[in-house]
C-alpha positions as CSV (number, residue, x, y, z in Angstrom):
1,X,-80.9,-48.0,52.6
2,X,-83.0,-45.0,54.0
3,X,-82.2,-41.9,53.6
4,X,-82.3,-39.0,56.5
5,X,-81.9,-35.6,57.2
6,X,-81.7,-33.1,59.9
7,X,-85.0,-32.4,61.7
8,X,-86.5,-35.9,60.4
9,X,-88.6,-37.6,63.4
10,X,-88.2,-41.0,63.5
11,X,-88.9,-43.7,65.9
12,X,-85.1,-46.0,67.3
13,X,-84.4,-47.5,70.2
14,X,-81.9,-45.5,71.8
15,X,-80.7,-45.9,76.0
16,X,-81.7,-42.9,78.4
17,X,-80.1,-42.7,81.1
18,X,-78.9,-45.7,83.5
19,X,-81.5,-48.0,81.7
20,X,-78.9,-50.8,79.6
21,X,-81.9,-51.9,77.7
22,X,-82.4,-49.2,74.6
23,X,-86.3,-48.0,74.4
24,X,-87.9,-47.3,71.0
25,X,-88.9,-44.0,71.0
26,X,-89.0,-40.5,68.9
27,X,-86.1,-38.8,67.8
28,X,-85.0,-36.2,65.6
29,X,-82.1,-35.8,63.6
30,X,-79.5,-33.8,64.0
31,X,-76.5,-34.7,61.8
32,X,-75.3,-37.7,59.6
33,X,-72.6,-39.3,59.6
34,X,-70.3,-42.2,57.6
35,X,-71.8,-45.8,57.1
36,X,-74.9,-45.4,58.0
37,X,-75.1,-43.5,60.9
38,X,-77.3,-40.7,62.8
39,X,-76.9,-38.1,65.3
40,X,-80.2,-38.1,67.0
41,X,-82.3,-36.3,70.3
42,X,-84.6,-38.6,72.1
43,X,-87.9,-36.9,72.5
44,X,-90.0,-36.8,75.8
45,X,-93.3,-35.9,77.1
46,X,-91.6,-34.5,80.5
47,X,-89.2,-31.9,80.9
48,X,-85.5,-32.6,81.8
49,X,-85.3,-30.5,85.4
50,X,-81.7,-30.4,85.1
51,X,-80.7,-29.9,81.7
52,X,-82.2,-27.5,78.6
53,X,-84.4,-28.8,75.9
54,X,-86.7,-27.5,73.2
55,X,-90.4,-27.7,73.4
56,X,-92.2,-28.8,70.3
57,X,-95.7,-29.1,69.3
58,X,-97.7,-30.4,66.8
59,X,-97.4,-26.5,65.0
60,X,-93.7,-27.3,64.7
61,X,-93.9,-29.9,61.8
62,X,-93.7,-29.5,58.3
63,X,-94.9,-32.7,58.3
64,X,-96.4,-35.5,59.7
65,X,-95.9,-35.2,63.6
66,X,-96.6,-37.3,66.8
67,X,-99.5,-38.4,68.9
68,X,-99.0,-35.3,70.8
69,X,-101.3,-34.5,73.8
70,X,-99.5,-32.2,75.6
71,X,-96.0,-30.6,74.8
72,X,-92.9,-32.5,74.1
73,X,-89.3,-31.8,74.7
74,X,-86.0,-32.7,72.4
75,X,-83.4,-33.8,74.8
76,X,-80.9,-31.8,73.2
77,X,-78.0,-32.5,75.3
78,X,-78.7,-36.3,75.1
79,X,-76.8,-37.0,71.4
80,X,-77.1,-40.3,70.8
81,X,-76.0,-42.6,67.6
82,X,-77.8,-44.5,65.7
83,X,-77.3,-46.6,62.7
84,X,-79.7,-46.0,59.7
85,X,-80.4,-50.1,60.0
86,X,-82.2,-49.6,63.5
87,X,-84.6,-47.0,62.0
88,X,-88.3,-48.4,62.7
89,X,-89.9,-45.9,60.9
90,X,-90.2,-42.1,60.2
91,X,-93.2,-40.0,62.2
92,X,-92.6,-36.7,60.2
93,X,-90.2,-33.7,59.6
94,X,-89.6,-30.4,61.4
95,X,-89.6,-27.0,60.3
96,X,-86.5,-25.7,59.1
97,X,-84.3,-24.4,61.5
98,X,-85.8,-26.2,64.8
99,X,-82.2,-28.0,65.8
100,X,-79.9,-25.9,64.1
101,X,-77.0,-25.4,66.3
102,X,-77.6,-28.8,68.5
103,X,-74.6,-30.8,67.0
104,X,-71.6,-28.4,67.1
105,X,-70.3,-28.3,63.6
């Protein structure tokens, strides 16, 4: 089984909204919890007009990163699970200290 940690950006299939169907798309970790499962933000190209996000951009990480055009957003009052099984694959990591405080402790 893969391991994860906070500010890892990985691609899941997560559901947004009133879609049922889940979409595969970027997310970033927030937290880990028991068997197997992660506390993740959906990433977006557009902005959320009636919530708060973060903007990130290629200089925000560590490693590996996105096919980034334009700047992205974390969705970070969209916590979603998802199980470490569902994982498709890992894009890159942040820099420290990009979602601290998004998952209450």
């Amino acid at each position: 089984m893969a391991h994860f940690r906070t500010g890892d950006v990985l691609l899941a299939p997560v559901q947004m909204g009133r879609h049922i169907t889940p979409k595969v798309r970027p997310v970033v970790v927030v937290g880990t919890g028991e068997d197997g499962v992660l506390f993740v933000c959906p990433v977006s190209s557009r902005p959320p007009s009636d919530a708060p996000a973060i903007p990130l951009g290629l200089d925000d990480f560590a490693e590996g990163g996105l096919d980034l055009f334009e700047e992205s957003y974390i969705l970070s009052t969209h916590i979603c699970r998802v199980a470490v099984s569902d994982v498709i694959g890992k894009k890159g990591r942040l820099r420290p200290g990009m979602v601290d405080g998004i998952l209450p402790e």
